[in-house]
PDB file as gemmi writes it, atoms N, CA and C in Angstrom:
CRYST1    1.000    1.000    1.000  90.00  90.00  90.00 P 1                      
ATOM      1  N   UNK A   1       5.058   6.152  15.147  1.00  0.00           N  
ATOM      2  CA  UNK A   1       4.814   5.666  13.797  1.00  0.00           C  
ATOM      3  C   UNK A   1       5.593   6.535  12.818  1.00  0.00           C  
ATOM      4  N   UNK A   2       6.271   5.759  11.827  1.00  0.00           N  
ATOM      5  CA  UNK A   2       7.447   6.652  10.939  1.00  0.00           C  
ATOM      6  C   UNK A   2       6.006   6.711  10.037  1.00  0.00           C  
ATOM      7  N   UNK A   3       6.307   8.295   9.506  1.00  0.00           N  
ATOM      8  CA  UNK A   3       5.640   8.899   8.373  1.00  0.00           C  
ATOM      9  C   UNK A   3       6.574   9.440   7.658  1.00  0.00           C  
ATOM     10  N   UNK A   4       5.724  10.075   6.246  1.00  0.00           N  
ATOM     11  CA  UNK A   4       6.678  10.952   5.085  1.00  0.00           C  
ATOM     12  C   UNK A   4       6.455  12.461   5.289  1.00  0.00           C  
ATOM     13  N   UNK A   5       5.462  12.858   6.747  1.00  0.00           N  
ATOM     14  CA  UNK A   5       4.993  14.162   6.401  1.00  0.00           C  
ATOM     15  C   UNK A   5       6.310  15.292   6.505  1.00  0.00           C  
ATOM     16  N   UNK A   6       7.350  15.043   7.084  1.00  0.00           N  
ATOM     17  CA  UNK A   6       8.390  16.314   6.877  1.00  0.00           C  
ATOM     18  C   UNK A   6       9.358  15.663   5.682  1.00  0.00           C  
ATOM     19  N   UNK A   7       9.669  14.275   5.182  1.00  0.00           N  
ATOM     20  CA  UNK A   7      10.402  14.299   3.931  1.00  0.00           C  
ATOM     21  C   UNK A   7       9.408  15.165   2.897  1.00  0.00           C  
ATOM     22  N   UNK A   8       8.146  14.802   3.034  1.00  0.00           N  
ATOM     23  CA  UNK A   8       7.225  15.757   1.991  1.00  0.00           C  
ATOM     24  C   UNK A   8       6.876  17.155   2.140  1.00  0.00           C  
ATOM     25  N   UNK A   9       6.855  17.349   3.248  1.00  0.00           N  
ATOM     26  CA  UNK A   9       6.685  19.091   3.735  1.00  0.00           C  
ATOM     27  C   UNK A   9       8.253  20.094   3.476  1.00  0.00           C  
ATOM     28  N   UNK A  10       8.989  18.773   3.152  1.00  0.00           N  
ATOM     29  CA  UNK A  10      10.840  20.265   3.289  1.00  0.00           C  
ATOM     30  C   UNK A  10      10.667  19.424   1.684  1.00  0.00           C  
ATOM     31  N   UNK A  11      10.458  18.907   0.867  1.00  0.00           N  
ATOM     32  CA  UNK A  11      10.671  19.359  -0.375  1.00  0.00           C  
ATOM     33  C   UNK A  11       9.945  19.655  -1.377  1.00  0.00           C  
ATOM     34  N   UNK A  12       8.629  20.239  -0.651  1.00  0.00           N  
ATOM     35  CA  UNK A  12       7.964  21.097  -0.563  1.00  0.00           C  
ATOM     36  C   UNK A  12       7.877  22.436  -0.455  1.00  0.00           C  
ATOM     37  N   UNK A  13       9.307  22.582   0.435  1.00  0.00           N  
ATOM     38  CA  UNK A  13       9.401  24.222   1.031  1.00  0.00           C  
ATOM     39  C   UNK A  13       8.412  24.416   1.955  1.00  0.00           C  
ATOM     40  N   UNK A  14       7.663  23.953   2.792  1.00  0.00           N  
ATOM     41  CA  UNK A  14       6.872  24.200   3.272  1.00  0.00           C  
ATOM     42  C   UNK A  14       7.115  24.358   4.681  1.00  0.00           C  
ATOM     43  N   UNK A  15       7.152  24.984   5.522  1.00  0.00           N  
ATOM     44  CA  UNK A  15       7.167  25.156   7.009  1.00  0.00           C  
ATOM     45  C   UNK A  15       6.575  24.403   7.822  1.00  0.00           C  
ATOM     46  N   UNK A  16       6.541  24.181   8.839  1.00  0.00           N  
ATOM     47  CA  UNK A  16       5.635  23.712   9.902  1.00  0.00           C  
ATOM     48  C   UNK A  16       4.821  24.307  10.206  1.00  0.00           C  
ATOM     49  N   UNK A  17       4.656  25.694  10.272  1.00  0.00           N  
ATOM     50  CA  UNK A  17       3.747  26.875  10.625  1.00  0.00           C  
ATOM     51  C   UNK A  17       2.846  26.545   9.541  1.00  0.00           C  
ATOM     52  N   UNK A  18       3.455  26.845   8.032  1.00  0.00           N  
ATOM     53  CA  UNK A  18       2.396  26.750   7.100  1.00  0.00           C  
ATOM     54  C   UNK A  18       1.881  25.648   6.879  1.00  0.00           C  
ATOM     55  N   UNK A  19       2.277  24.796   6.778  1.00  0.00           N  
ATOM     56  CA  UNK A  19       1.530  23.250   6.965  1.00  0.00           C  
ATOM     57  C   UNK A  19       0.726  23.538   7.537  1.00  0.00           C  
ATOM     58  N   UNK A  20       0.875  23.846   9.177  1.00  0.00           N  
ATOM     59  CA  UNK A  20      -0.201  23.080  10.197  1.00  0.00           C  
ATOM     60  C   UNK A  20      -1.042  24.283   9.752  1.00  0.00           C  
ATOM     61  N   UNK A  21      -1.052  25.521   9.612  1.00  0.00           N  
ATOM     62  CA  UNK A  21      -1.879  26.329   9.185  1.00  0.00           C  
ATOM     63  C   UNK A  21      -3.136  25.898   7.592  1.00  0.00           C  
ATOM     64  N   UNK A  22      -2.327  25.447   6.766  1.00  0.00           N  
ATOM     65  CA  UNK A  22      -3.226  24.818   5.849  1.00  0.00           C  
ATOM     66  C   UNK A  22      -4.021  23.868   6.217  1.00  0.00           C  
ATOM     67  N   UNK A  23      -3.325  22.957   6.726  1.00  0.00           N  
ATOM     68  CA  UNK A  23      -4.370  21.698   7.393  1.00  0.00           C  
ATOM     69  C   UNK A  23      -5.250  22.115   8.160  1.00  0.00           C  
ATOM     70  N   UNK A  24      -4.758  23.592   8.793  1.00  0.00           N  
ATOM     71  CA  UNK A  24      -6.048  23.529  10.177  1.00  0.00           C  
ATOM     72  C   UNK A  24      -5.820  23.005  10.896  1.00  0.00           C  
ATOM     73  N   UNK A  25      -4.890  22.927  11.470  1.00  0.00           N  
ATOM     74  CA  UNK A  25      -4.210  21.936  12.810  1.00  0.00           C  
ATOM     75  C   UNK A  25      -3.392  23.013  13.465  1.00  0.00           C  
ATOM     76  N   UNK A  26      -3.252  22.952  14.956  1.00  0.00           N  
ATOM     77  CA  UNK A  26      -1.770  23.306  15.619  1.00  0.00           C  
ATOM     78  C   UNK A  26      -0.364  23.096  14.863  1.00  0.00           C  
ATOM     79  N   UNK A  27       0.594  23.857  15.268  1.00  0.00           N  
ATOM     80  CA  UNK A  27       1.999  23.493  15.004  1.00  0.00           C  
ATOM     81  C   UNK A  27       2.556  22.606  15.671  1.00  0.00           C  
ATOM     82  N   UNK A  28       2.196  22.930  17.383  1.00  0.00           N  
ATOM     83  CA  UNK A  28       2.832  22.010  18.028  1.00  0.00           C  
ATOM     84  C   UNK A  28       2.073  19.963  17.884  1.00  0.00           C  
ATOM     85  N   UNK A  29       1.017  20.269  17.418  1.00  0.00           N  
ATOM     86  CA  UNK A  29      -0.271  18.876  16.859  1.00  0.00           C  
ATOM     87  C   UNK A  29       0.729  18.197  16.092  1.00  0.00           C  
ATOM     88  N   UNK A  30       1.084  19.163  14.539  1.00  0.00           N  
ATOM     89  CA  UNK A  30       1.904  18.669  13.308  1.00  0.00           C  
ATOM     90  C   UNK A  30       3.296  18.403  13.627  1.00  0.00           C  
ATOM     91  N   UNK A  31       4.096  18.969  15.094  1.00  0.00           N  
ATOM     92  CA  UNK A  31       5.249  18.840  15.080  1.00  0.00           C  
ATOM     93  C   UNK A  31       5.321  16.881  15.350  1.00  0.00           C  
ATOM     94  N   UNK A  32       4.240  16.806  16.796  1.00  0.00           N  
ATOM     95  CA  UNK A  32       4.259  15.864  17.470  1.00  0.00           C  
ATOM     96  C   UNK A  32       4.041  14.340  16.263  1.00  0.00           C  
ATOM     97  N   UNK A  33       3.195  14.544  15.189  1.00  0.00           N  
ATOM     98  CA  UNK A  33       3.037  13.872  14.033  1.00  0.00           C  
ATOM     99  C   UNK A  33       4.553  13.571  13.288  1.00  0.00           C  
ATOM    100  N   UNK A  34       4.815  14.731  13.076  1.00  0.00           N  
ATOM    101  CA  UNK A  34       5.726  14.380  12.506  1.00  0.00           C  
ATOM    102  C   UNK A  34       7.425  13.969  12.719  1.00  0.00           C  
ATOM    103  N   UNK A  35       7.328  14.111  13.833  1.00  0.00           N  
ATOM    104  CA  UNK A  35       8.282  13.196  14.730  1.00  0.00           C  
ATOM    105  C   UNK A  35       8.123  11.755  15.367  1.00  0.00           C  
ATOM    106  N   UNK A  36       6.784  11.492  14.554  1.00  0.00           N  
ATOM    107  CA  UNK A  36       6.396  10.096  15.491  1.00  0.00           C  
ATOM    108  C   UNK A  36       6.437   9.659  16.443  1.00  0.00           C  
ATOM    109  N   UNK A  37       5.499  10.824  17.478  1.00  0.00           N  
ATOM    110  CA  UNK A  37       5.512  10.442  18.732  1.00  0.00           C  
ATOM    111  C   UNK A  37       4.127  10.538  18.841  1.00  0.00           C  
ATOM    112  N   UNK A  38       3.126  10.701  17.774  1.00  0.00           N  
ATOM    113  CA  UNK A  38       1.716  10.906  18.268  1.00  0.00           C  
ATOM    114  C   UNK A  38       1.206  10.294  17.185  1.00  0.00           C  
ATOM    115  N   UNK A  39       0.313   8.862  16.971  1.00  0.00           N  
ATOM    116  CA  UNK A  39      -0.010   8.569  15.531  1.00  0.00           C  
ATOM    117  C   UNK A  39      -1.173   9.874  15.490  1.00  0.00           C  
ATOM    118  N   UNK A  40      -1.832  10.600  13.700  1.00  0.00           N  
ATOM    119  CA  UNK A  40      -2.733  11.265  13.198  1.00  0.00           C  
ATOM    120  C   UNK A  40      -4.100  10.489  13.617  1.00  0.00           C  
ATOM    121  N   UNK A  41      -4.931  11.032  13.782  1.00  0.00           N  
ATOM    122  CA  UNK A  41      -6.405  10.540  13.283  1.00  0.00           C  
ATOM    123  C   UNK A  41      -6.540  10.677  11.956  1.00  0.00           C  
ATOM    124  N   UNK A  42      -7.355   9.729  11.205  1.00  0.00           N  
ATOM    125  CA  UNK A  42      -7.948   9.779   9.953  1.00  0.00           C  
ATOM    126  C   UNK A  42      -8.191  10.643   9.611  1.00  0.00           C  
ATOM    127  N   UNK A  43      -9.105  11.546  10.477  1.00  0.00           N  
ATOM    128  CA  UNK A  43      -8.965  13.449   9.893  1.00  0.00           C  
ATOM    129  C   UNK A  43      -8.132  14.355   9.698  1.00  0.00           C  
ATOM    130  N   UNK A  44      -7.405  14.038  11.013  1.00  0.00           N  
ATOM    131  CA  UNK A  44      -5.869  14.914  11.019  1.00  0.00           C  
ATOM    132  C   UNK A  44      -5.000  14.408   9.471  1.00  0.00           C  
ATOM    133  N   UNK A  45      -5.170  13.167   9.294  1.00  0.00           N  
ATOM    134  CA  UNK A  45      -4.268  12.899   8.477  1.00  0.00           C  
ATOM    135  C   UNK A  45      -4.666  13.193   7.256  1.00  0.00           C  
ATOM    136  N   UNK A  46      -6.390  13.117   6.592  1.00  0.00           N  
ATOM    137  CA  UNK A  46      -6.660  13.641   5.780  1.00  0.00           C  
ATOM    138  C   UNK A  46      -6.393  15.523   5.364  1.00  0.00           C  
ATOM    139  N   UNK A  47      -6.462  15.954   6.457  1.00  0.00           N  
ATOM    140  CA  UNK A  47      -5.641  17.537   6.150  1.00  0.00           C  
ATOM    141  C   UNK A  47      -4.626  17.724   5.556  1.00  0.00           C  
ATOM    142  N   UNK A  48      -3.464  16.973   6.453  1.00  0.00           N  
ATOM    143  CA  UNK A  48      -2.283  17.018   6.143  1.00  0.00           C  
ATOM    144  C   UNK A  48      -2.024  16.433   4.762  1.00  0.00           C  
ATOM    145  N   UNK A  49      -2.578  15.298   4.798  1.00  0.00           N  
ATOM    146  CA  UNK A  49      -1.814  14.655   2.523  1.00  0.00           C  
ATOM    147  C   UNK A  49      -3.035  15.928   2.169  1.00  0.00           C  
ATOM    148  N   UNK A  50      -4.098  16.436   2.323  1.00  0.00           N  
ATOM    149  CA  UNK A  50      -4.616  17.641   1.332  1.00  0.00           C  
ATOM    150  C   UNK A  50      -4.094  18.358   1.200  1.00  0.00           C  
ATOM    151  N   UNK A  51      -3.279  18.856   2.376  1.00  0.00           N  
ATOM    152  CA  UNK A  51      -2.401  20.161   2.541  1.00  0.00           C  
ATOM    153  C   UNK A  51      -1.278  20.095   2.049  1.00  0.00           C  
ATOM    154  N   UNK A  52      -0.829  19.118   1.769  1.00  0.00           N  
ATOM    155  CA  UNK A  52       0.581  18.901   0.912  1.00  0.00           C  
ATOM    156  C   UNK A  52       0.454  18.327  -0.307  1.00  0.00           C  
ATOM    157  N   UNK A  53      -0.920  18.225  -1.182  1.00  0.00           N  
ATOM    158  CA  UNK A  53      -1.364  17.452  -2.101  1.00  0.00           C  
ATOM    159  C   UNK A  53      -1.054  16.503  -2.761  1.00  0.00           C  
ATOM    160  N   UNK A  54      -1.305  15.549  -1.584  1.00  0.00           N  
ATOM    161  CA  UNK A  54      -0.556  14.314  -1.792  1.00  0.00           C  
ATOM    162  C   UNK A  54      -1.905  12.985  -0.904  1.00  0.00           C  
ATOM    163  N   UNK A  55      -1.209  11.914  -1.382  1.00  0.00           N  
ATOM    164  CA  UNK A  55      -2.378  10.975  -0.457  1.00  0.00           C  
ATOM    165  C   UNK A  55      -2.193  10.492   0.479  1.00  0.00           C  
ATOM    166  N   UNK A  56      -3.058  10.240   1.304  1.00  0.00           N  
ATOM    167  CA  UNK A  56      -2.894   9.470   2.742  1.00  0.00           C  
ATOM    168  C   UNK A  56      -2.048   8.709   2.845  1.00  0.00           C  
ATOM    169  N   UNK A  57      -2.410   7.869   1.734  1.00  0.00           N  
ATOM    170  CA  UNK A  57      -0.827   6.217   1.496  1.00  0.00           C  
ATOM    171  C   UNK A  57       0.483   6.989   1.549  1.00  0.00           C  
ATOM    172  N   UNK A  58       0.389   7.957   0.724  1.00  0.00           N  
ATOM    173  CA  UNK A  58       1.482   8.683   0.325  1.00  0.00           C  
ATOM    174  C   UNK A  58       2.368   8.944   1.661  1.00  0.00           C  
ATOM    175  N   UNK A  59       1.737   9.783   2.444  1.00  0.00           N  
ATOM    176  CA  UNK A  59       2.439  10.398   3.222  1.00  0.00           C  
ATOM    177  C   UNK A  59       2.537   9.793   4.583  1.00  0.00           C  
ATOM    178  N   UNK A  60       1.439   8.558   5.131  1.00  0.00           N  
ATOM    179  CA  UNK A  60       1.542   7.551   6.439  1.00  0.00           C  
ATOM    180  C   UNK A  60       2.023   6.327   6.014  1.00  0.00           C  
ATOM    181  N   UNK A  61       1.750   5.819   4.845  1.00  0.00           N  
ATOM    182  CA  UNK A  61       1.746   4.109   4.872  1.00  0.00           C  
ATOM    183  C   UNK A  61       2.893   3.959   3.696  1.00  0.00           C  
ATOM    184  N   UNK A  62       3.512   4.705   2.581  1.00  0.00           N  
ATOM    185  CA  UNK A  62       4.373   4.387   1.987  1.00  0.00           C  
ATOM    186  C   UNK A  62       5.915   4.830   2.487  1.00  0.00           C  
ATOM    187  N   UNK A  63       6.599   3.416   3.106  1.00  0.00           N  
ATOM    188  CA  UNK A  63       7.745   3.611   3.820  1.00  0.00           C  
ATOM    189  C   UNK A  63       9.179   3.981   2.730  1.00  0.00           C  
ATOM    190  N   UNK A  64       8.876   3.485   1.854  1.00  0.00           N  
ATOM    191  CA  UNK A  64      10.070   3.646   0.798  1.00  0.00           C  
ATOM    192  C   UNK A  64       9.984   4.683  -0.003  1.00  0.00           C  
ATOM    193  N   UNK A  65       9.129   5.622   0.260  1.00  0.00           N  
ATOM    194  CA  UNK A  65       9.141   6.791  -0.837  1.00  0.00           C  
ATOM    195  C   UNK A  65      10.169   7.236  -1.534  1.00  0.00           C  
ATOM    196  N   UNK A  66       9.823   7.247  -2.708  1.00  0.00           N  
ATOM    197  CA  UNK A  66      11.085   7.836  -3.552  1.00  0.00           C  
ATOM    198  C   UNK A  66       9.965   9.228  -4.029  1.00  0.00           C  
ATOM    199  N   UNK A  67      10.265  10.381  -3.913  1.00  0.00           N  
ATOM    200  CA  UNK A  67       9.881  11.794  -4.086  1.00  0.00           C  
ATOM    201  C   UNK A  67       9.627  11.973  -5.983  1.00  0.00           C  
ATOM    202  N   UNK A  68       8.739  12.105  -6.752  1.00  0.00           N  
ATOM    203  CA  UNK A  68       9.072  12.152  -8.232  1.00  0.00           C  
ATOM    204  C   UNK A  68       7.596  13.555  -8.265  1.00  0.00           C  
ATOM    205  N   UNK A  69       8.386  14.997  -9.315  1.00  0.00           N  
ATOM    206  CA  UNK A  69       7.918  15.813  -9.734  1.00  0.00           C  
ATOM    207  C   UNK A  69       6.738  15.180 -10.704  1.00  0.00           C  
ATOM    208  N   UNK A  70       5.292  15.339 -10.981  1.00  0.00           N  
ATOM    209  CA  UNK A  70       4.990  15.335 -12.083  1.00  0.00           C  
ATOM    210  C   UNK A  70       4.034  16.552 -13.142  1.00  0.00           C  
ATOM    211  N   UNK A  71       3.406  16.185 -13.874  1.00  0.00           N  
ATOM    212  CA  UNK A  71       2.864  17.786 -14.383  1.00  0.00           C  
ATOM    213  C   UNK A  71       3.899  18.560 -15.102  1.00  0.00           C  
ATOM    214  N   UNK A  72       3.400  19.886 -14.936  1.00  0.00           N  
ATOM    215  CA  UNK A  72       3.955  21.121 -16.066  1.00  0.00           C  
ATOM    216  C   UNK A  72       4.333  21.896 -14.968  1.00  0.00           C  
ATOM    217  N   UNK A  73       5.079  22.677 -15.162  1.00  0.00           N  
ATOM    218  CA  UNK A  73       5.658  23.925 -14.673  1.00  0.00           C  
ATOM    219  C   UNK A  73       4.792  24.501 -13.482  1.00  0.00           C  
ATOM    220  N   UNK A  74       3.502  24.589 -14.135  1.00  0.00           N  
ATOM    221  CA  UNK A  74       2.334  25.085 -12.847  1.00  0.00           C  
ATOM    222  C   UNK A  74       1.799  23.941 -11.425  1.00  0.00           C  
ATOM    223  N   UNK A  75       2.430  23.154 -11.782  1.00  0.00           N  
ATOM    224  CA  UNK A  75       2.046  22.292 -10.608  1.00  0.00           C  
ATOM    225  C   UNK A  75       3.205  21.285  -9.695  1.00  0.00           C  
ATOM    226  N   UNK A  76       2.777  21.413  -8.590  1.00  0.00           N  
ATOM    227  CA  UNK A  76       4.017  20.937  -8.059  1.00  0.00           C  
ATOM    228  C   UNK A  76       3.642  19.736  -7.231  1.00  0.00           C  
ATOM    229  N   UNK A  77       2.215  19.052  -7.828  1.00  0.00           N  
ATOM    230  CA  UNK A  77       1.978  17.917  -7.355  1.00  0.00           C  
ATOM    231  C   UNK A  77       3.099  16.846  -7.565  1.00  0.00           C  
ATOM    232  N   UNK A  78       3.234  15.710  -6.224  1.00  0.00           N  
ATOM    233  CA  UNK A  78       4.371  15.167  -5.842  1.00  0.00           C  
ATOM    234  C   UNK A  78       3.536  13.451  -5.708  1.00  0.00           C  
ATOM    235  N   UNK A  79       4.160  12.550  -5.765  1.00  0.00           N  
ATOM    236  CA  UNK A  79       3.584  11.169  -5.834  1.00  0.00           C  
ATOM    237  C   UNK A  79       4.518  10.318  -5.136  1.00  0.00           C  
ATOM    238  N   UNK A  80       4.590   9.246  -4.247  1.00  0.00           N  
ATOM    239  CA  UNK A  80       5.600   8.454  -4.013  1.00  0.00           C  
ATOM    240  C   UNK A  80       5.666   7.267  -4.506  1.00  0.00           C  
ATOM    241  N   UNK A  81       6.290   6.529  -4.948  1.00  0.00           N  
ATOM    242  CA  UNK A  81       6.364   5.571  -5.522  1.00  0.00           C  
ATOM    243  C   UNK A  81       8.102   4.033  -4.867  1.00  0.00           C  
ATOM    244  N   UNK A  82       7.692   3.350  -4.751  1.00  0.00           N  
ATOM    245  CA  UNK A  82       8.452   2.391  -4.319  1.00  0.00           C  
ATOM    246  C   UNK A  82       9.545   1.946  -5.493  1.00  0.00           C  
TER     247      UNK A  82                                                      
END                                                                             
C-alpha cells in the first residue's frame, strides 16, 4: 500500500530511528510501512500521523499530496492537500 509516511518524515527532517521512536514502534516495523510492503494497523498508523503531526488521511489515504507549511515560525505543522 503506497503511503506519504517517508515523503512526510524527510521533509520533516525526521529519521527513521526518530520516527519509529516517537511513535513507539520498531524501526525495522516503520521501515516495512513505509516501503509498502506491510499495510499499518489503525494503531500503528495512529502513532505515526501523531508522530509526524499530521492526520491519518494525511499520511495513508491522500495519494496526491502536495506538502504546504502552515502557522508561525514556531510550528512546523504540515497539511496535505490535493
Amino acid at each position: 500500500m503506497k503511503n506519504n509516511v517517508r515523503v512526510i518524515r524527510e521533509y520533516k527532517k525526521i529519521s527513521q530511528t526518530k520516527l519509529a521512536e516517537l511513535a513507539g514502534i520498531s524501526r525495522p516495523g516503520l521501515s516495512t510501512i513505509e516501503n509498502g510492503h506491510k499495510q499499518a494497523s489503525l494503531d500503528t498508523a495512529w502513532k505515526i500521523a501523531n508522530a509526524l503531526n499530521v492526520t491519518v488521511d494525511d499520511v495513508f489515504f491522500n495519494q496526491n499530496v502536495r506538502l504546504v507549511i502552515q502557522g508561525t515560525e514556531h510550528s512546523d505543522k504540515i497539511t496535505a492537500s490535493s
